[in-house]
MARVEXRO-578814 format. One record per residue: residue number from 1; residue in three letters; x, y, z of N, C-alpha, C, O in turn. Coordinates in steps of 0.001 Angstrom, whole numbers. Each point is the difference from the previous one (the first is absolute). Layout:
// residues N
   resi   resn       n_X       n_Y       n_Z      ca_X      ca_Y      ca_Z       c_X       c_Y       c_Z       o_X       o_Y       o_Z
    NUM    ALA         X         Y         Z         X         Y         Z         X         Y         Z         X         Y         Z
...
This chain:
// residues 202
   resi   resn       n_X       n_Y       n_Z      ca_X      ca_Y      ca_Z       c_X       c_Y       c_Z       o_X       o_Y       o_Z
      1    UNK       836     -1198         0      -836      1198         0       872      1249         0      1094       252       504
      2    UNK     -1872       373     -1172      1531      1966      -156     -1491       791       826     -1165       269      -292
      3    UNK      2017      -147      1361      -628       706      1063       991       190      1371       745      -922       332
      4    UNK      -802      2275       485       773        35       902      -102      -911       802      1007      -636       311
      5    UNK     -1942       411        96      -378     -1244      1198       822     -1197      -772      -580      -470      -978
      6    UNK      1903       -89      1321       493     -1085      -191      -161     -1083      1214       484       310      1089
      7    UNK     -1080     -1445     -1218      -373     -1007       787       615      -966      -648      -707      -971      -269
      8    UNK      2055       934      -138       422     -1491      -397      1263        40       692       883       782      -352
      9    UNK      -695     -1888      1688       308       198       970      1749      -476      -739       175      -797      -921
     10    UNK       827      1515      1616      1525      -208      -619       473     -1592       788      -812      -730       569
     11    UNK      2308       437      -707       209     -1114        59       252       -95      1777      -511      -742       838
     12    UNK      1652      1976      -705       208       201      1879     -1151       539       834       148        33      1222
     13    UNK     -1857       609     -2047      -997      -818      1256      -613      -281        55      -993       295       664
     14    UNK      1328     -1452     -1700     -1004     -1487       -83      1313      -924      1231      -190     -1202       189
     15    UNK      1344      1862       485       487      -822      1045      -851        89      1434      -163       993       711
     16    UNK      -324     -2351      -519      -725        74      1552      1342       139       726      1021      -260      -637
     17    UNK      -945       601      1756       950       425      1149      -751      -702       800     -1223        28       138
     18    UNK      2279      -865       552      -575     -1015      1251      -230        69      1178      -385      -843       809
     19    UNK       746      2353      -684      -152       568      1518      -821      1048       113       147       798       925
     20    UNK     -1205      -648     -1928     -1096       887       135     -1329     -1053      -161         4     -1030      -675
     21    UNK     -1139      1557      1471      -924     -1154      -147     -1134       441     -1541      -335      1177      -130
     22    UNK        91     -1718      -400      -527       593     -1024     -1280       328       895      -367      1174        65
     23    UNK      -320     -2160       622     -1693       730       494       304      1270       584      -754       957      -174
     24    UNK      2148      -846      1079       285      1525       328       219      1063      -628      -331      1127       370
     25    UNK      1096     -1510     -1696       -73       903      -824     -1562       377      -742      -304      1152      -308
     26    UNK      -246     -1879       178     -1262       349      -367     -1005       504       575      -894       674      -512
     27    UNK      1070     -1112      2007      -687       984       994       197      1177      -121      -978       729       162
     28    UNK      2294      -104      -489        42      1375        -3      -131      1030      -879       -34      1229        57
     29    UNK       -69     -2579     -1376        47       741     -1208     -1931       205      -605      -559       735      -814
     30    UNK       104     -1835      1759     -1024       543       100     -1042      1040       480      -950       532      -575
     31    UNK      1465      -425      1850       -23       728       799       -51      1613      -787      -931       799       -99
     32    UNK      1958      -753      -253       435      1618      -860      -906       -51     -1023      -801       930       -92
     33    UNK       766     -1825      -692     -1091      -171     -1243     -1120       249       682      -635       795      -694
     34    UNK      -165     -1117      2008     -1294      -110       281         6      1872       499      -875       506      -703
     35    UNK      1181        26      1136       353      1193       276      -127       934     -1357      -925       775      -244
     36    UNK      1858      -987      -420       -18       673     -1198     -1402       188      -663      -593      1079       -17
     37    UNK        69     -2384      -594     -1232      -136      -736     -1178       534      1156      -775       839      -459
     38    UNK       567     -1206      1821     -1421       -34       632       425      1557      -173      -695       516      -876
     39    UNK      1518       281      1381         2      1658      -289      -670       437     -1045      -319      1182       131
     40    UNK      -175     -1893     -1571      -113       341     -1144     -1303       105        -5      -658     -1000      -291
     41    UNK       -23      2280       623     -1415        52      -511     -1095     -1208     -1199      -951      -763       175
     42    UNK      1839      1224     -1416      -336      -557     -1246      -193     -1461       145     -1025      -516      -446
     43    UNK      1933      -186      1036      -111     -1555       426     -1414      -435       512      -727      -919      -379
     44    UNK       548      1928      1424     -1491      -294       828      -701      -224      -863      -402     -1152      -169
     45    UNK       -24      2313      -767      -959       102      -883       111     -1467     -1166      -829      -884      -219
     46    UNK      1955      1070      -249      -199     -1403      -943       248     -1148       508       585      -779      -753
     47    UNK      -817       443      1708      -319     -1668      1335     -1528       110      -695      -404     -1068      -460
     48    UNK      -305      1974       352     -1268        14       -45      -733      -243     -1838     -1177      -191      -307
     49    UNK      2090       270      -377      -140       -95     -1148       393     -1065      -990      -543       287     -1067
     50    UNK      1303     -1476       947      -336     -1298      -520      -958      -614       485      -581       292      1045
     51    UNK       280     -1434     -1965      -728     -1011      -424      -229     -1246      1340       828      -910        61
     52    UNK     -1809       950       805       126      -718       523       494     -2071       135       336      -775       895
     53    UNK      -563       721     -2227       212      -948      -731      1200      -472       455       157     -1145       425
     54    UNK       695      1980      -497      1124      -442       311       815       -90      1144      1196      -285        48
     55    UNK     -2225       647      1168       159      -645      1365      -719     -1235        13       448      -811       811
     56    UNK     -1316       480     -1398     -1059     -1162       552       564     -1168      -531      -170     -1059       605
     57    UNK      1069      1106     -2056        38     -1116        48      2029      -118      -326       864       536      -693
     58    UNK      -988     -1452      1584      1568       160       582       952      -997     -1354      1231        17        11
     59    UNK     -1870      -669      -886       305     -1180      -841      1297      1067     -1054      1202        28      -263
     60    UNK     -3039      1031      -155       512      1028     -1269      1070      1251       405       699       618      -803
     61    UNK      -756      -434      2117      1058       950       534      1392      -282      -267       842       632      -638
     62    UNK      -781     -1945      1397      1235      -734      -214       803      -193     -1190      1212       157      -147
     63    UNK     -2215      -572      -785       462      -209     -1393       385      1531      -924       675       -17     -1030
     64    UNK     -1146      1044      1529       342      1035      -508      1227       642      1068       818       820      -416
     65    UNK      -819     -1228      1587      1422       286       219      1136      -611       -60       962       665       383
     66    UNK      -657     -2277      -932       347      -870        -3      1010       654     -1541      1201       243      -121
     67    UNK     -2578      -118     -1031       664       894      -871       484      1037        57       846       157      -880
     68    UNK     -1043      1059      1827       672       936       206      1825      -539        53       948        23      -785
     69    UNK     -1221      -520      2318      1681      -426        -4       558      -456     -1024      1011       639      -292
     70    UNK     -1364     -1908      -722       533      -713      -739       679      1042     -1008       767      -258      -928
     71    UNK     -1252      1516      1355       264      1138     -1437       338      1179       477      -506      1011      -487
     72    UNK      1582      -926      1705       744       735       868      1182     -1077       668      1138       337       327
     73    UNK     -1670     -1589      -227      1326      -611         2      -280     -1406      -713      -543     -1002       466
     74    UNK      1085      1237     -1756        50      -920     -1171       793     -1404       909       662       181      1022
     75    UNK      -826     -1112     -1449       471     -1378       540     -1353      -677      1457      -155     -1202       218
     76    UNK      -493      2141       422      -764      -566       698      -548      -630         1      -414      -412     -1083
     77    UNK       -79      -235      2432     -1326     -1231      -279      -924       484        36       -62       535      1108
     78    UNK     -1234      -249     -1923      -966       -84       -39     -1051      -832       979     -1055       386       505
     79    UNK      1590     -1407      -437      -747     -1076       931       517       177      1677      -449      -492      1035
     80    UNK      1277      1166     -1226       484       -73      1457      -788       689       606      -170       841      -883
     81    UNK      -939      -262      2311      -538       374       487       660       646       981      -699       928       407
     82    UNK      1856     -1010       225       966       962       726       107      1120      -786       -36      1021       686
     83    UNK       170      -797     -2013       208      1131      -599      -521      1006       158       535      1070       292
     84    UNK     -1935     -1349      -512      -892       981       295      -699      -125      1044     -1047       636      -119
     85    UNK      1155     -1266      1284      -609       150      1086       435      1329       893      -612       366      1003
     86    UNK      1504       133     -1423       571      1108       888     -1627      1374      -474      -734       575       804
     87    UNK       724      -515     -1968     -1254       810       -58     -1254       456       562      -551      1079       217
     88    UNK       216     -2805        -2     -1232       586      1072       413      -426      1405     -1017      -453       525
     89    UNK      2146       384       411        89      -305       926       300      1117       688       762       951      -174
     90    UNK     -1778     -1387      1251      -643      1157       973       908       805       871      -142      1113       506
     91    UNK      1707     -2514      -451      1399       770       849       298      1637      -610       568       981       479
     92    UNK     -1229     -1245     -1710      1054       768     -1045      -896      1161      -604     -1024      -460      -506
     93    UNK      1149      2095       405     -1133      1081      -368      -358      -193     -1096     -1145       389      -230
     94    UNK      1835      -989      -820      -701       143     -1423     -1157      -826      -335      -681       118     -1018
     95    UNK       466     -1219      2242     -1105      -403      -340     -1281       342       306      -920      -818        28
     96    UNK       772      2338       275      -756       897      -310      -503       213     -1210     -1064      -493      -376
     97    UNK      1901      1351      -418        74       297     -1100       110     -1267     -1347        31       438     -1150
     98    UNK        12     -1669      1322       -73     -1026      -785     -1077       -30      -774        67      -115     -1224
     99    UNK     -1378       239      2023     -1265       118     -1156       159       835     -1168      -249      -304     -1166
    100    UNK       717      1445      1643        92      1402      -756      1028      -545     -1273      -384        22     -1170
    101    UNK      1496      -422      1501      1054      -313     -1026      -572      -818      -654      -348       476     -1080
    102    UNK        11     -1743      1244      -274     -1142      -536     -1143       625     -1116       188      -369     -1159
    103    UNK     -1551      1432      1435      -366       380      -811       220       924      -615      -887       364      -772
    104    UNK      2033       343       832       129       975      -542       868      -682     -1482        61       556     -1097
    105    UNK       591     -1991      1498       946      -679      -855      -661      -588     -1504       356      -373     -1117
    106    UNK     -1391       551      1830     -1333      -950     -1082      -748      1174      -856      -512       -55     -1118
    107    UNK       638      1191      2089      -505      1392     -1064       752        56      -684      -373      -424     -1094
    108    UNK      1574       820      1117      1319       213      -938      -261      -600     -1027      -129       522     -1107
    109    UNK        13     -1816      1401       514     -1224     -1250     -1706      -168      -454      -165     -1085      -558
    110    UNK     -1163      1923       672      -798      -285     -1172       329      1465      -773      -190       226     -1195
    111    UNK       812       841      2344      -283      1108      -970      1136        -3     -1007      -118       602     -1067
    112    UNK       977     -1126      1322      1225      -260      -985       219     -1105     -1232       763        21      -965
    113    UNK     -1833     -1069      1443       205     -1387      -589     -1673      -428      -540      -501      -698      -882
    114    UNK       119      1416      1792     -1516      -157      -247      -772     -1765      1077     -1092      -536      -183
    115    UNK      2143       147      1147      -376      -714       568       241        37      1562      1152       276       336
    116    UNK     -2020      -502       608       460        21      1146       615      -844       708       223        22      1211
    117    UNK       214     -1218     -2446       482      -880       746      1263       325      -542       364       -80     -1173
    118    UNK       557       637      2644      1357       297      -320       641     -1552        65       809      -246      -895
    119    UNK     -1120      -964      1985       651      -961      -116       142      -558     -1492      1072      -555      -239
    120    UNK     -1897       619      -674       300      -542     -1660       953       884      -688       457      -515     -1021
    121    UNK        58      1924      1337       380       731     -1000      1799      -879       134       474      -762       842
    122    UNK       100      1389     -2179      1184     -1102      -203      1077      1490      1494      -396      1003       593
    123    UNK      1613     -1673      -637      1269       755      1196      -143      1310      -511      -148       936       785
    124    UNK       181      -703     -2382        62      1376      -503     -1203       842       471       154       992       713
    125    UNK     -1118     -1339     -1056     -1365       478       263       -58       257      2159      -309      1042       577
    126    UNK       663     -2199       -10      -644       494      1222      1735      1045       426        63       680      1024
    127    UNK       671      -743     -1636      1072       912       472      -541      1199      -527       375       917       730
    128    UNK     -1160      -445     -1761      -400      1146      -654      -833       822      1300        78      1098       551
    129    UNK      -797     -2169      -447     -1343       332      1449       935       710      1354       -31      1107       535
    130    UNK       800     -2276      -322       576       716      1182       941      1533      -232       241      1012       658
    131    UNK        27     -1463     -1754       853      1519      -351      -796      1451       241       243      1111       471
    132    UNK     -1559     -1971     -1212     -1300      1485       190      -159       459      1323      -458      1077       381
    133    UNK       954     -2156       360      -726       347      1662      1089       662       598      -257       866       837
    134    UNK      1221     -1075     -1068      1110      1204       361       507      1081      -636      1013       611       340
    135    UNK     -1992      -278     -1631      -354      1081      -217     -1094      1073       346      -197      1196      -217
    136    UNK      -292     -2033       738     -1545       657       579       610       763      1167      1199        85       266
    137    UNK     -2362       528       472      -266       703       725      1408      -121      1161       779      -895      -326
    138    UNK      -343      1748      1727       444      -213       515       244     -1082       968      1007      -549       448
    139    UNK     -2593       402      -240      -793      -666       888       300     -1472      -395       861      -624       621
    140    UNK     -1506        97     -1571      -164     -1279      -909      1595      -516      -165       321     -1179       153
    141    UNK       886      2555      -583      1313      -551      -547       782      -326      1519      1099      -531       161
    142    UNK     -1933       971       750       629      -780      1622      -353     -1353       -68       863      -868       131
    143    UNK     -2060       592      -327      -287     -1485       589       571      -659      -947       905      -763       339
    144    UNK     -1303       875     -1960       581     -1028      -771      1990       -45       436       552     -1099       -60
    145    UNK       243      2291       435      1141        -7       488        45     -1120       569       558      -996      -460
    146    UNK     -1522      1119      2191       501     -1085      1284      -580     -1513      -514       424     -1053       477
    147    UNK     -1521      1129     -1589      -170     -1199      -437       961      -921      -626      -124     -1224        58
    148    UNK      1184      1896      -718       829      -216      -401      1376      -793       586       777      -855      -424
    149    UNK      -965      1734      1772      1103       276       986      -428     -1394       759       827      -794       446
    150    UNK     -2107       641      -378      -153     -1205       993       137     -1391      -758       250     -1141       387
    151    UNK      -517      1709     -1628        92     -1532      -962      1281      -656       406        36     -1053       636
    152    UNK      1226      1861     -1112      1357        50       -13       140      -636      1598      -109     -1225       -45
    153    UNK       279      1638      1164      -215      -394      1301      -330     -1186       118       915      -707       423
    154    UNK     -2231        -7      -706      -755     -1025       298       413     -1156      -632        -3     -1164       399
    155    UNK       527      1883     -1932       803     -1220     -1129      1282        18       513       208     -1214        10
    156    UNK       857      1743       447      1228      -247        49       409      -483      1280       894      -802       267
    157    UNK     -1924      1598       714       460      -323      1130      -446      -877       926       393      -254      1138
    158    UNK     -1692      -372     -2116      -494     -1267      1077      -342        98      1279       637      -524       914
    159    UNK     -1870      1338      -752        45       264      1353     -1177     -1033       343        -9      -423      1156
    160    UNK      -703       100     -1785      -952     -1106       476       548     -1359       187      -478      -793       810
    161    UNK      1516       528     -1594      1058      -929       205      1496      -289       -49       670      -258     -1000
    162    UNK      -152       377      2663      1613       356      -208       841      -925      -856      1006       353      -615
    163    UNK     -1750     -2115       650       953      -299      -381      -127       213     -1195      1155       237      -354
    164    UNK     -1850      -153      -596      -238      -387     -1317       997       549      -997       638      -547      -899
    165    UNK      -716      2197      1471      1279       976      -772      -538       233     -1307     -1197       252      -143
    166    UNK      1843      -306      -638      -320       620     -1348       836       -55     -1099       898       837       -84
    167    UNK     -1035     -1668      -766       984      -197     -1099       141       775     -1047       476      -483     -1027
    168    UNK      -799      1616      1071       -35      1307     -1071      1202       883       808       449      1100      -323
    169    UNK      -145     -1798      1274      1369      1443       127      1106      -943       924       915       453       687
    170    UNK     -1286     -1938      -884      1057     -1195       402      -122       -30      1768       952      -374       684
    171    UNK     -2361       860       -41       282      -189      1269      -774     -1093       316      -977      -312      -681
    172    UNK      1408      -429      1868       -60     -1225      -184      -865      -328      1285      -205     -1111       490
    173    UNK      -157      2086      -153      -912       273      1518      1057      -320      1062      1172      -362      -102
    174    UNK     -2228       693      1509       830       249      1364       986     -1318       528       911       172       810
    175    UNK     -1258     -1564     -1429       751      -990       657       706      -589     -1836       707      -966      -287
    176    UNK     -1155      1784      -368      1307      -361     -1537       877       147        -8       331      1152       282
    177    UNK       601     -1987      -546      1655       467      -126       664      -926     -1013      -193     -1197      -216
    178    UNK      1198      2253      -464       551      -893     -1375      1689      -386       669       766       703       660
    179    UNK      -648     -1971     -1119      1211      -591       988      1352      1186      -664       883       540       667
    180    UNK     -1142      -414     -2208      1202       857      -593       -40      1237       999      1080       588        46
    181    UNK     -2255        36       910       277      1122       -56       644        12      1165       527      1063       328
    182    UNK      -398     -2423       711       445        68      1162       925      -813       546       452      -178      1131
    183    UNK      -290      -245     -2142      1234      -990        14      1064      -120      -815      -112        77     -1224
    184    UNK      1533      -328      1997       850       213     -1526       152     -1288      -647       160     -1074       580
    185    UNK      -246      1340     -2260       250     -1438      -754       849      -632       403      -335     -1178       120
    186    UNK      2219      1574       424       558      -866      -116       830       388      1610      1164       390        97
    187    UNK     -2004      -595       907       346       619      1204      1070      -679       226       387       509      1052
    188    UNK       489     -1453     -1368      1241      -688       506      1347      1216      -339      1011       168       681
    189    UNK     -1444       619     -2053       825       644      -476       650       815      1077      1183       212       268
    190    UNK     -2373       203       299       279      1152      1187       824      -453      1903       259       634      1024
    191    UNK      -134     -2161     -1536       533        -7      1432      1544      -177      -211       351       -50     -1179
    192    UNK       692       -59      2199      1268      -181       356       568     -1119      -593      -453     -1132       169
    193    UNK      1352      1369      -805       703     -1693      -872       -76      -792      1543      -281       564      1057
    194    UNK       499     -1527     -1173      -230     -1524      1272      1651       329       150       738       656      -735
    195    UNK      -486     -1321      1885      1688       -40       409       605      -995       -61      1231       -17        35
    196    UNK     -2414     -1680      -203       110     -1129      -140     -1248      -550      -925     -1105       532      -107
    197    UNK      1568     -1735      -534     -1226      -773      -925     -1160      -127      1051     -1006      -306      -641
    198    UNK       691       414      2057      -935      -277       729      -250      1432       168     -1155        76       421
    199    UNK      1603       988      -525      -335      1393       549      -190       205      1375      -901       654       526
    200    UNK      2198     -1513       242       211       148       826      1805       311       513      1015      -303      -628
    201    UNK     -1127       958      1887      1850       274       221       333     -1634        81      -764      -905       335
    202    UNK      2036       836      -717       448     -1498       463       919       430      1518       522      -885       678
């Protein structure tokens, strides 16, 4: 997408750091996010303005945010349900504002495509949609932002599941470990010649 808002996360921080907790980090980063947006007049008002449709039935939500991610972070699972569970979970402020996005995602893509079903449009098409939404208004180019922001979070960093990790940026979750990375290949190299064929003093 050619837009200031760059959301394609670089290689040093897609590195998890093992001594920060990710739910802590997200506590706080929510925290500031929930602050920011509830300040926002305009927000109030459009909570009140999608499609109820798309609270009631939790099947079609999913599947339209399922595609969102898949088309903010290319390689995802679709099927995976950790992905997008961070959206409507209640720990977390944006799942406030989820109805609102979710229909606002489906306006985009009939007024652009002529269909509201953004989950059918091809990567080009629903990347077009989201592009629109961070062109829009101030208001609208926040949430689709942290929507963004949480995708990235939820996909890389596995917070619904430590061990699982994430093979789009080689982490291997909280109890993964690659023997190359912690062990040396030829650890004999590194010790003291022997003083005897037994490696012992005579």
């Amino acid at each position: 997408m050619n837009n200031q808002t760059n959301y394609n996360i670089s290689k040093n921080e897609q590195t998890v750091l093992a001594n920060i907790s990710r739910l802590d980090f997200l506590k706080k980063i929510s925290f500031t996010f929930g602050v920011l947006m509830t300040s926002c007049t305009p927000v109030k008002i459009l909570l009140n303005t999608h499609e109820d449709k798309y609270d009631d039935d939790t099947v079609l939500k999913n599947k339209i945010l399922a595609a969102f991610i898949t088309a903010v972070i290319p390689g995802a699972d679709p099927e995976d349900a950790d992905n997008y569970k961070i959206f409507c979970d209640e720990y977390y402020p944006f799942h406030k504002y989820c109805g609102f996005f979710v229909s606002d995602l489906c306006s985009k893509s009939e007024k652009l495509f002529g269909t509201e079903k953004f989950y059918d449009l091809s990567l080009e098409q629903r990347t077009e949609v989201i592009q629109a939404g961070l062109n829009d208004d101030s208001t609208t180019e926040r949430i689709y932002t942290a929507a963004i922001f949480i995708s990235q979070v939820s996909v890389y960093c596995g917070i619904y599941n430590d061990e699982k990790g994430c093979s789009l940026i080689d982490y291997n979750g909280s109890y993964g470990f690659v023997d190359a990375e912690i062990f040396y290949s030829n650890s004999s190299s590194y010790l003291a010649a022997e003083m005897t064929s037994t490696g012992n003093y005579s």
